[in-house]
N, C-alpha and C positions, 0 to 999 in steps of 0.2 A: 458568558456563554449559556446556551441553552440545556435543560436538564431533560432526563428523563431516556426513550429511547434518539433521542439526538445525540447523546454521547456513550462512551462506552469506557471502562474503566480498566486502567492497566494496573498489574499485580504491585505497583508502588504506589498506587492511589492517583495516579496522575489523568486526567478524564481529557480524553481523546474523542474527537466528535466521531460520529456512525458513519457519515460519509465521506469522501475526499473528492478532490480535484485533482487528477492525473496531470503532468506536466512531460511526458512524455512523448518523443517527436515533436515538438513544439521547438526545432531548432534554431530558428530565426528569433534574437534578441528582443525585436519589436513583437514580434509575433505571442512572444513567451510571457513579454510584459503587457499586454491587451489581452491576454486567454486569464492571467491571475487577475486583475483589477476587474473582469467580466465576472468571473469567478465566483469573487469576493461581493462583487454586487450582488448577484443572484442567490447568496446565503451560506456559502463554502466558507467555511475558516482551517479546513485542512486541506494546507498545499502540498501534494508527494512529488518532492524532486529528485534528483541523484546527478551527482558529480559528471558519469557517465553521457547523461543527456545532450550534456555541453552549452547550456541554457541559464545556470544558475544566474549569469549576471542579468538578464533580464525577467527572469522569476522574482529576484532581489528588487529591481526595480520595481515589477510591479505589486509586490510586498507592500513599497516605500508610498509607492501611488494611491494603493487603493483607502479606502475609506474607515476598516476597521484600525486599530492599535497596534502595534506589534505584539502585546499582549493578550489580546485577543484572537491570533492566528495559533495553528499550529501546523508547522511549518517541519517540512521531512527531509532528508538526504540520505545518500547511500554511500557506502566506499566502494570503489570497483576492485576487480579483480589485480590489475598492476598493483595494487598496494597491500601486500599479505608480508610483512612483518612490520615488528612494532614501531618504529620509526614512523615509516613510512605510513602506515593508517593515521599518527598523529598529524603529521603534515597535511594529509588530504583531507584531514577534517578542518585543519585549519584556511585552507586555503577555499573549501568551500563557506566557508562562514569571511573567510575576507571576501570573493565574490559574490554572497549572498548579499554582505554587510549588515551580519547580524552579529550581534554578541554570541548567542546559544543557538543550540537546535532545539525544538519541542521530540524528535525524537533520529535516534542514528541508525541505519542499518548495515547490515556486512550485504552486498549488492547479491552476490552468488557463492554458493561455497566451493574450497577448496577440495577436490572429491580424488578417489582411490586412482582413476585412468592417470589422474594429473602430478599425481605427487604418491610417492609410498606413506609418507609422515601426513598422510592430508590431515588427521587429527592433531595433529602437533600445529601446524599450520593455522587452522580453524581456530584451535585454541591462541594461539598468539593474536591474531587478529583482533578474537573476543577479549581476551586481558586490556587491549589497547580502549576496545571500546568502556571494558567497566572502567578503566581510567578516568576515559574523557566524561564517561557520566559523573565519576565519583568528583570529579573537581568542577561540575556541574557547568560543563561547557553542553553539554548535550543533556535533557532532561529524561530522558526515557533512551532506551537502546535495546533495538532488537535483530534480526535478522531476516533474510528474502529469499526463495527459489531452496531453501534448506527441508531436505526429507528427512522420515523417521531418523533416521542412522546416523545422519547428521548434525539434528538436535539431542538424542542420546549420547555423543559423544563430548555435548558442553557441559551435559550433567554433571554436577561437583562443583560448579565454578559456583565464586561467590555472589556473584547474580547470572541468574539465568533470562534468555531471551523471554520482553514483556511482548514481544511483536512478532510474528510470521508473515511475512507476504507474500504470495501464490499466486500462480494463475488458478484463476477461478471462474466456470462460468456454466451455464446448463450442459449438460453433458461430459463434462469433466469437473468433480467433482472432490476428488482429492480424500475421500473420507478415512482412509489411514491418517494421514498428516491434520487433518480437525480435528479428528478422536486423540489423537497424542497431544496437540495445543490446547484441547477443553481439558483435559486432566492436569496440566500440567500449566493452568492459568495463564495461559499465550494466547491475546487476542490475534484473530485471525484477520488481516485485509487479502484483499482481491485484487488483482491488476489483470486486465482484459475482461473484465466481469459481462460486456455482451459480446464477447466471444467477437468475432469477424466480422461479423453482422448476421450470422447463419440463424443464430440463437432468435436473432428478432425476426427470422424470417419462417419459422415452425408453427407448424399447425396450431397446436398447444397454444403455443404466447399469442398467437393474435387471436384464437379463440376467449384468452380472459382476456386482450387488453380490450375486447370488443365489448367481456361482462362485465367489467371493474371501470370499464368509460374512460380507460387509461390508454396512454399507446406502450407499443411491445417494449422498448426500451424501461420504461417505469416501471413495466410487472417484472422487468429481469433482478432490478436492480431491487425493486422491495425484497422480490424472492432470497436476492445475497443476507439482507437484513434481518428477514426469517429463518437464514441457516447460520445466523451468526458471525456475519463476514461482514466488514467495514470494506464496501466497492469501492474503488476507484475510478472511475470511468474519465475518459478528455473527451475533449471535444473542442472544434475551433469556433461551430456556430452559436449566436449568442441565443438564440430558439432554444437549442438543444441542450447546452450548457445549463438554463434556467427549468427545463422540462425536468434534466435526470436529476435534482437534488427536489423535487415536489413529489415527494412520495411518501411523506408523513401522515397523510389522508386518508390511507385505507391501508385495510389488510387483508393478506389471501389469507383463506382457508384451511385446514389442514388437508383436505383433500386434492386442491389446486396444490399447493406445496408440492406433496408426495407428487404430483401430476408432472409437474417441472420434472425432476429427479427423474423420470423416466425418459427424459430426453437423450438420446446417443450420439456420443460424440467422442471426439478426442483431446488432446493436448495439442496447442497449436502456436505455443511459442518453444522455448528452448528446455531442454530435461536436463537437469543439472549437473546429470551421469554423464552426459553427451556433450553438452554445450563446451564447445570451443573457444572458452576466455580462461 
């Protein structure tokens, strides 16, 4: 694997690359296994899947297909929500690694947390879930393990445990910005990824981005995703076309400014997937 800022380092030393390939909505088998082995062409060795997608057995294929190692991927899943005691997260890890047909994970996540609307004990709950996952790390079925869609309140209350989340994943993208939940993961060594990192497409459609991608010779998509890089966030972005696919991991070439940066950050927006106070799983 490649060094430098191509990767980024989890609090067990484990080096995660900077960028990933989204495998979400890519629910069509063939579909899932042509978006990873395109993927993989184009330079991605981090594939982000989750149980939830309903995709794994053709992610797994195109794992099998493509051109790197298994060793050289690093390859992501998620538990869902149906599986919040400890039994049962051990099962759906195992069952996504028999559809994956992998031996391990490079890393696990808890998909959404268990939250106060949904359970009185959601701390109690949270924490089962996570004992399951330090398990499946400690007998090194999963190499790394962290959590997804989890805010301040929610990562505060794993605090104590004998490992803490190496992973956060969020939405992230110009205008919604998250900086309670980054400020809490940069102190408390939790790298940050991004899922939806150009937003709906709005983000590439702002004055702003097509003003730099016009100075930086780049297009809007590139300057959004360098931008996540510069705030610290491992993007995820998908994509089904092989143009685009190959565009959004070519942004190790330049970099913004600090005043383009800050420029970004002044974009207004909102949250435009699920809130995790709200969300009905």
């Amino acid at each position: 694997m490649v060094s430098g800022e191509h990767m980024r380092e989890l609090s067990n030393g484990l080096s995660m690359p900077s960028i990933g390939f989204g495998t979400w909505d890519l629910s069509n088998e063939n579909e899932a296994k042509s978006a990873v082995v395109q993927a993989v062409e184009c330079g991605y060795t981090l594939i982000d899947g989750a149980a939830r997608y309903g995709n794994e057995v053709g992610v797994g294929e195109g794992i099998r297909s493509s051109s790197l190692s298994r060793e050289e991927l690093f390859v992501t899943s998620k538990v869902w929500t149906n599986h919040r005691d400890y039994d049962s997260v051990i099962e759906a890890c195992n069952k996504s690694l028999k559809d994956l047909k992998l031996d391990y994970l490079d890393l696990y996540l808890i998909h959404w947390p268990a939250v106060s609307k949904q359970y009185e004990n959601w701390k109690d709950v949270n924490h089962e879930v996570w004992q399951a996952l330090i398990d499946l790390y400690t007998q090194g079925k999963v190499k790394a393990i962290g959590v997804s869609n989890f805010n301040v309140d929610h990562l505060e209350a794993l605090e104590g445990s004998s490992v803490m989340p190496m992973v956060n994943q969020i939405e992230f993208h110009p205008g919604f910005l998250q900086e309670d939940v980054r400020s809490y993961c940069k102190d408390h060594n939790i790298v940050v990824e991004g899922w939806r990192p150009l937003g709906l497409g709005e983000s590439l459609s702002h004055e702003i981005i097509w003003n730099l991608a016009e100075k930086y010779k780049k297009n809007p998509a590139q300057i959004v995703l360098r931008w996540c890089l510069h705030k610290d966030v491992v993007p995820l972005p998908k994509s089904r076309s092989r143009e685009h696919i190959e565009q959004n991991i070519d942004i190790f070439d330049f970099s913004l400014s600090d005043d383009d940066i800050a420029l970004i950050d002044t974009i207004e927006g909102e949250r435009l997937g699920g809130d995790p106070e709200e969300a009905p799983f």
